[in-house]
N, C-alpha and C positions, 0 to 999 in steps of 0.2 A: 153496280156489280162489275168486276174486273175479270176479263178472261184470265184464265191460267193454262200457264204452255206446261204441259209436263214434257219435257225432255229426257231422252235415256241417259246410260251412264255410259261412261266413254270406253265398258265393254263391251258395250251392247254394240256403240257407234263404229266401234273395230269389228267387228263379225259382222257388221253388214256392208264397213267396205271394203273385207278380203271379197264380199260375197256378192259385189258392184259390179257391174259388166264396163263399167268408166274408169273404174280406180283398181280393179283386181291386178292386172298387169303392174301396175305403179306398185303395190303393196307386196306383191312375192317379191319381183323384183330389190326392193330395199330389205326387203325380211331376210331373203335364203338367194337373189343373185341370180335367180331363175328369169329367163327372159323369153320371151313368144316366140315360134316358131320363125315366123314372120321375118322375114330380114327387114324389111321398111319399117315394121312397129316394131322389132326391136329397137334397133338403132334409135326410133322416136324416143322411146321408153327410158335408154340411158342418159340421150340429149335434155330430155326434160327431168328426170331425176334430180337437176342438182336444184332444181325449186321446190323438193317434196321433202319431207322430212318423217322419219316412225319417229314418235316417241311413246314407250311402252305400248308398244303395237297398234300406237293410234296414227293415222295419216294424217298432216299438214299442208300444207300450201305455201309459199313465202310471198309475200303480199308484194307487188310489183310496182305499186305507188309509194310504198314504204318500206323499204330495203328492213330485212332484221326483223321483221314483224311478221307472225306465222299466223293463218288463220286455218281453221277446222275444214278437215273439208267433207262436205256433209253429203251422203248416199244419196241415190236419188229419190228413196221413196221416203225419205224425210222431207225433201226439197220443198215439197207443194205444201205439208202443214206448216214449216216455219217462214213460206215466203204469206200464205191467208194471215196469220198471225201478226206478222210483223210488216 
């Protein structure tokens, strides 16, 4: 017998990481341009933007060993069942 991952849909994965204490700053920011009070996390926030990417309001990553290549980038309370899982 084979476990099964049920995974959400990548609406689902977008409304939880506007709603990320990790990735929420990253995601206004490329949505609406909105940036943290913070002058220090700002500034972090646009510095590191250009390795993030929305597409259809889902957050990316750009893989850093492999130039071009976007990976998901997953909330944290998904974290712990797809790292048991896999």
């Amino acid at each position: 017998m084979t476990d099964q991952v049920l995974l959400p849909d990548l609406k689902e994965v977008a409304i939880h990481q506007q709603n990320d204490v990790d990735m929420s700053t990253m995601v206004a920011y490329l949505k609406s341009g909105v940036l943290p009070e913070d002058e220090k996390l700002a500034r972090r926030v646009v510095l590191e933007s250009k390795q993030f990417e929305l597409v259809d309001g889902v957050l990316y990553h750009e893989n850093s060993v492999l130039p071009g290549r976007w990976c998901l980038v997953v909330p944290r309370e998904f974290r712990t069942a797809l790292h048991d899982k896999f």
